[in-house]
Steps between C-alpha positions, in 0.01 A plus 500: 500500500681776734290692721683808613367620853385837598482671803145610648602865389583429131125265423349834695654721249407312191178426549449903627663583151236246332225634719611865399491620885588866581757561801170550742389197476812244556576361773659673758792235497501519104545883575750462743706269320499788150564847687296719297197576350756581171704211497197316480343682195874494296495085607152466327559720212846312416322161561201582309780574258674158465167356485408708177793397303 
């Protein structure tokens, strides 16, 4: 079976999507590594998105 690897960044944004965190509470790296406060709210609306279809 093929495993495809992650970085630490992208298993920290998943499981904050499944967790439903708000910008305050991430992870100051997590933070770093999105920008802003609104690119993380449009990257958990269109994810939330794909996950409903």
């Amino acid at each position: 079976m093929l495993q495809l690897q992650s970085t630490i960044e992208e298993q920290l944004i998943l499981r904050a999507i499944k967790e439903e965190c708000c910008w305050e509470s991430l992870p100051k790296r997590l933070q770093a590594s999105l920008n802003t406060k609104d690119e993380w709210h449009r990257s958990n609306v269109a994810i939330v998105g794909l996950l409903d279809a």
